[in-house]
C-alpha positions in Angstrom: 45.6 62.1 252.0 46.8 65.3 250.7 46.6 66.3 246.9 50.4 65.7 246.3 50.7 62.5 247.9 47.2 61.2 245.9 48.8 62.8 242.3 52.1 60.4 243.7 50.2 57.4 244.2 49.0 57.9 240.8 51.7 58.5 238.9 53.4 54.9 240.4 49.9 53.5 239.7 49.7 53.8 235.8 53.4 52.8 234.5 52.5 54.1 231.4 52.7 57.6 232.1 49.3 58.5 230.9 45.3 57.6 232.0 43.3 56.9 228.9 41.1 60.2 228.2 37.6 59.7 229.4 34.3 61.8 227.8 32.3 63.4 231.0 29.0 64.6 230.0 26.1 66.3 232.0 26.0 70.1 232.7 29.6 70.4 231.4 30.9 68.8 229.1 34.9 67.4 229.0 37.2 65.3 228.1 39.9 64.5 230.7 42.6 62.4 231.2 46.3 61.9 233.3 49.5 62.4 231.8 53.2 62.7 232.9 54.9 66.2 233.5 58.3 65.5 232.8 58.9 69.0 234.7 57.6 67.7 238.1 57.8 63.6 237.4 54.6 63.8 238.3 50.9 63.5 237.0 49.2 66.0 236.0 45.2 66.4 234.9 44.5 68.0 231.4 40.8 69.1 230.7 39.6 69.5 227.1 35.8 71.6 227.4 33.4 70.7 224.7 30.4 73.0 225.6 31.3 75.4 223.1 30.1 72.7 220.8 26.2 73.3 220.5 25.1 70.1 219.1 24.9 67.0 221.4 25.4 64.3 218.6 28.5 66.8 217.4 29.8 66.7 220.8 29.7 62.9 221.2 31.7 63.3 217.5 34.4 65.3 218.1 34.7 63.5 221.6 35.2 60.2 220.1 37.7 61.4 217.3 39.4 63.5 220.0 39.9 60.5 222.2 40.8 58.5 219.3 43.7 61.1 218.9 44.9 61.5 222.0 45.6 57.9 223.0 47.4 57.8 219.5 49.4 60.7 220.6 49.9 59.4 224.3 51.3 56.0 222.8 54.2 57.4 220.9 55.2 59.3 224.2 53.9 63.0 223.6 52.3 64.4 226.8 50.7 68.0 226.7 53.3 69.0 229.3 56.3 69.3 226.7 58.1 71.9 227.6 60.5 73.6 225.3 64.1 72.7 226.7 62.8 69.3 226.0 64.1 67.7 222.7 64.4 63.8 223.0 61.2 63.2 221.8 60.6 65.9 218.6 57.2 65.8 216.5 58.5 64.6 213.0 56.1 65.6 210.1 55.6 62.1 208.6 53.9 61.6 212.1 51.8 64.6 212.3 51.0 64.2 208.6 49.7 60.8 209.4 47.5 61.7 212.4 46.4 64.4 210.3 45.4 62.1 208.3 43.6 60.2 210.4 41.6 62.8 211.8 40.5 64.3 208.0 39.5 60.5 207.1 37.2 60.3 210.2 35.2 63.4 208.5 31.5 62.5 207.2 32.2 65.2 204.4 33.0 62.8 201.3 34.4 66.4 199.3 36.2 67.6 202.6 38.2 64.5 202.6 39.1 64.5 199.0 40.1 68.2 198.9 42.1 68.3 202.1 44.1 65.4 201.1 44.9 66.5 197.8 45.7 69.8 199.2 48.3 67.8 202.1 49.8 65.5 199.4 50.9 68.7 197.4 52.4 70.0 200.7 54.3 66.7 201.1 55.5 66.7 197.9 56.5 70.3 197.8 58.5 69.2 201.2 59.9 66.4 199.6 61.4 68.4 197.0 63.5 70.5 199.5 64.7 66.9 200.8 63.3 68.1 204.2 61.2 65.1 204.6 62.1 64.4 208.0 61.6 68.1 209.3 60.7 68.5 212.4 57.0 70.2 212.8 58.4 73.3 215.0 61.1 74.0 212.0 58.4 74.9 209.4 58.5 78.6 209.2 56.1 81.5 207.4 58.9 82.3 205.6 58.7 78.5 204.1 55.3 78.8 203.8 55.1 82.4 201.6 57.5 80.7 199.2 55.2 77.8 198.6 52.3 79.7 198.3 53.9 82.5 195.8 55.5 79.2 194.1 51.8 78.0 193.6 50.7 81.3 192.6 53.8 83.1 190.5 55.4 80.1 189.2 52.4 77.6 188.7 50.0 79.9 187.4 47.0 79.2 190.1 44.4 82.1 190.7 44.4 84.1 193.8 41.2 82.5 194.8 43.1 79.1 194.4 46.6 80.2 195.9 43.6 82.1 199.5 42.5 78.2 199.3 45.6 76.4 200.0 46.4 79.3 202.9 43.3 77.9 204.5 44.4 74.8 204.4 47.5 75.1 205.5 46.0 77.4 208.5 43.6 74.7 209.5 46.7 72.3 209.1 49.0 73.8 211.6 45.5 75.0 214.0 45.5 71.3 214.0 49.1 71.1 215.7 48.4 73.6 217.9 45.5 72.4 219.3 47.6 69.4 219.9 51.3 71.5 221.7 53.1 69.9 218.5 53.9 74.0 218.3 53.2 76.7 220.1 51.9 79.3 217.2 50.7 78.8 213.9 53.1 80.4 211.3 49.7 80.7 208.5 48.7 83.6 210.7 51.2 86.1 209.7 49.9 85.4 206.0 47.2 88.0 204.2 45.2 86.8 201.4 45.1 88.2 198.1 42.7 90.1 196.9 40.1 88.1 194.3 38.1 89.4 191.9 34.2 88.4 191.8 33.4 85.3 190.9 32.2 84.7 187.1 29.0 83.1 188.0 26.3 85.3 187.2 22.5 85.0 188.0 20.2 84.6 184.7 17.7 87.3 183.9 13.9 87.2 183.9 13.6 86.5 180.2 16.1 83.4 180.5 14.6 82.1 183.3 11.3 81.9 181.0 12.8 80.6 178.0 14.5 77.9 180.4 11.0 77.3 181.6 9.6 77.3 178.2 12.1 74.7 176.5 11.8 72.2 179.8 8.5 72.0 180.1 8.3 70.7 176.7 11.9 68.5 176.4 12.4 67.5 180.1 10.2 67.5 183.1 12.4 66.3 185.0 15.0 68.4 184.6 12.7 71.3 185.3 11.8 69.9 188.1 15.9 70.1 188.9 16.2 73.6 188.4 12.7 74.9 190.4 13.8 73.3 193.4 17.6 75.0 193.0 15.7 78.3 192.0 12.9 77.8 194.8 14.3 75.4 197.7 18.4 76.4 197.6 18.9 73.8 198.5 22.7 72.9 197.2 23.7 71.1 195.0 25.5 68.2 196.6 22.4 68.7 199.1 20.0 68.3 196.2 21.0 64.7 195.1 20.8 63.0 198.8 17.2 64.5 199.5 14.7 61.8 199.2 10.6 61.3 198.8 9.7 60.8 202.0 11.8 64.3 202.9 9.2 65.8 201.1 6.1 66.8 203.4 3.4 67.7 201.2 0.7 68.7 204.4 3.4 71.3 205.6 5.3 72.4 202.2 8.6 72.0 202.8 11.7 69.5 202.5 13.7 68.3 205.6 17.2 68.8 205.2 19.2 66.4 207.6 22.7 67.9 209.1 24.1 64.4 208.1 23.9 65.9 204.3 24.3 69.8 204.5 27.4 72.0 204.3 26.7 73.5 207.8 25.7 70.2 209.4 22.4 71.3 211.1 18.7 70.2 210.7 16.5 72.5 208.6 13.1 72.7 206.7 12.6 74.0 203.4 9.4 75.8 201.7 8.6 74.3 198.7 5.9 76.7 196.9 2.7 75.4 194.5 4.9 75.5 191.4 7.1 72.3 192.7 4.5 70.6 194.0 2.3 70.9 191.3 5.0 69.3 188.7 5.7 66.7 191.5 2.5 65.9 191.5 2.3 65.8 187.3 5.3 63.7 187.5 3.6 61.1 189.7 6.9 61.6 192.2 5.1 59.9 195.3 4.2 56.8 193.1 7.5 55.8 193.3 8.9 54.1 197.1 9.3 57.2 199.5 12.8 55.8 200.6 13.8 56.7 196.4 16.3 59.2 195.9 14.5 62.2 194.0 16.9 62.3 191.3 19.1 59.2 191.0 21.2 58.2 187.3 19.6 59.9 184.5 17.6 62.7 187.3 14.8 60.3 187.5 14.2 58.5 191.4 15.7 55.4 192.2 17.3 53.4 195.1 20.7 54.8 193.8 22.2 57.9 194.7 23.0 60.0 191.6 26.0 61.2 190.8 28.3 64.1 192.1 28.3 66.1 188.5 24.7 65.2 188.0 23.0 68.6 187.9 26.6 70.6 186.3 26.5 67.4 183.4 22.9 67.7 182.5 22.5 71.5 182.5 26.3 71.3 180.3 24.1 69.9 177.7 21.3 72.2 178.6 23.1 75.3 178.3 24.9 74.2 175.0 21.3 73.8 173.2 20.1 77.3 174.3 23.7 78.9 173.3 24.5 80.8 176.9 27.8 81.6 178.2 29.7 79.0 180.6 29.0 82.0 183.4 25.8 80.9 184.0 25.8 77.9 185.6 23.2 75.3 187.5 24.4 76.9 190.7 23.0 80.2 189.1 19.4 79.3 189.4 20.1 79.6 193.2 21.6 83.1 192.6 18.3 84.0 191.1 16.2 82.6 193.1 17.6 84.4 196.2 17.6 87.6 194.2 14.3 87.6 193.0 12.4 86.1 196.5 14.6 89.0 198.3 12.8 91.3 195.4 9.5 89.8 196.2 9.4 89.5 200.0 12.5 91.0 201.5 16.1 90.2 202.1 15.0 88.4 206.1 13.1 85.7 204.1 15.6 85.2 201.3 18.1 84.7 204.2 15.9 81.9 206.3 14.9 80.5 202.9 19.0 79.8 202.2 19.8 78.7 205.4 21.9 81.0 206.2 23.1 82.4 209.2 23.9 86.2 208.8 22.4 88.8 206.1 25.7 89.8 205.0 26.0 86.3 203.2 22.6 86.8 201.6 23.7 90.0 200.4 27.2 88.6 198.7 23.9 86.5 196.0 22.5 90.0 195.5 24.6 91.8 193.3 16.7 71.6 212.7 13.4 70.5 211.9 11.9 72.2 214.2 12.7 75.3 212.3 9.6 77.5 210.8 8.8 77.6 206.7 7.6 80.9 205.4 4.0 81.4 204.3 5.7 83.8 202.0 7.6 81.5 200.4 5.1 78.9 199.6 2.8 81.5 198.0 6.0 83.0 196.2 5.6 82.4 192.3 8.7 83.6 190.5 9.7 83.3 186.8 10.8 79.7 186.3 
């Protein structure tokens, strides 16, 4: 049987128009499935790669929600073959919105989800306001697009910072319809951010760091126990309040970080130095069940998870009794702590220590398991 008479037989096999898209693993790694050309009338194979993906559990993801997507899409009669002359069957924005949707919701990132549909429900009603409701996704413009972003930022008052934030969004928005032919280009692209001044947050000095030291040790253990490990660990924030006792390896030094909690989603061990472990230990931390979080309500461990403003509420306070400026912040410890390791043993450490991936993003705080801790950081003793 020749290759046009076996794509034939398989168009008049699947009435639908369309093969349900099927995840291929192995060497390569792909999602495939059958669809329709309306071109040809016939059937036509489209391949979706997925080794550029590096993590297998991440590929098994993004297959699944891809899939998921697809056969949504397939169902209301799109087919990646749409050609341009072809306007019976239009991509409405109430539809894309909704699969857009769909896709953010499926996200493990509790704070992703929350910001990027707050930033789509603005959108809508910004759309809704120029009675365009019904708009067609291929009739948004960057012309559109500049006037609701200089509305947000001329009219509305947002910073620049604010106004770069919802470009991004709206970037990853319409990548989103790309990567799925709802449009050919994405109209963010032609769209420059504005320049943005330095953040406020500013790293505390040596003699602050010792006064903080000072007033905890004598007012709340705990609490100091907070800030080492944001000075020490850097671990984040968010990070901070999933990590429980039994992450805490006290033959090795260091904290496992699981990718199902961090902002880059990968596997990672942190050094912890003497100075944690010692007030861990003077705490009487691994008394309580290792399965505790470390710092549930009131930063003491529990079986329930503390809260998102945690640390920020509890350093408020903290930072209201010892009369310093609303520029130094929790998230400042971690400023200083990267500054003064980088000080102490070099910029390459400072970066491994933070997790992250390139220098120059160690640099902008200077103004997997398997993964190695650095002797020099559990011998490092700083200020706090």
């Amino acid at each position: 049987m020749c290759h046009f008479e076996a794509l034939k037989l398989l168009s008049q096999s699947y009435p639908l128009g369309y093969t349900y898209p099927k995840l291929h693993t192995g060497k390569s790694w792909y999602v495939d499935f059958y669809a329709l050309d309306p071109a040809t009338g016939q059937m036509r194979r489209k391949k979706y790669n997925l080794n550029t993906i590096k993590s297998k559990i991440q590929r098994h993801q993004y297959a699944t929600e891809l899939i998921v997507s697809i056969v949504n899409l397939l169902r209301t009669g799109w087919t990646p073959w749409q050609i341009v002359e072809q306007k019976e069957a239009p991509i409405l924005l109430k539809d894309a919105f909704a699969l857009y949707k769909e896709h953010v919701q499926r996200q493990q990132k509790e704070k992703s989800i929350k910001t990027n549909l707050s930033f789509l429900k603005l959108f809508e009603a910004y759309l809704d306001s120029l009675s365009r409701r019904s708009r067609e996704v291929r009739q948004i413009t960057t012309s559109m697009l500049v006037t609701y972003l200089d509305k947000l930022y001329l009219k509305q008052g947002v910073t620049a910072r604010t106004r770069n934030n919802y470009r991004g969004f709206l970037s990853s928005l319409f990548t989103f319809f790309v990567d799925r032919n709802f449009i050919q280009s994405n109209p963010v692209d032609p769209i420059k951010n504005l320049t943005v001044s330095a953040k406020k947050r500013q790293p505390l000095t040596k003699s602050m760091l010792r006064r903080l030291n000072d007033y905890l040790s004598e007012h709340d253990k705990w609490m100091l126990l907070a800030c080492r490990m944001e000075y020490y660990t850097f671990i984040r924030p968010g990070e901070l309040r999933h990590i429980r006792i039994n992450d805490i390896s006290v033959k090795d030094m260091q904290i496992f970080v699981s990718g199902e909690i961090s902002k880059n989603k990968r596997d990672a061990n942190v050094a912890i130095n003497r100075e944690i472990l010692t007030l861990m230990l003077d705490l009487g931390l691994f008394d309580y069940p290792g399965g505790m979080y470390i710092f549930g309500p009131g930063l003491r461990p529990s079986a329930t998870i503390g809260d998102k403003n945690l640390f920020s509420r509890e350093w408020c306070k903290l930072r209201s009794t010892l009369g310093w400026s609303p520029c130094y912040q929790f998230y400042s410890l971690k400023d200083s702590g990267i500054r003064d390791l980088a000080n102490s043993a070099g910029i390459v450490v400072a970066r491994d220590q933070a997790r992250h991936t390139d220098i120059s993003t160690t640099n902008r705080y200077l103004q997997g398991r398997d993964q190695p801790v650095h002797e020099e950081v559990i011998a490092f003793r700083g200020v706090l």
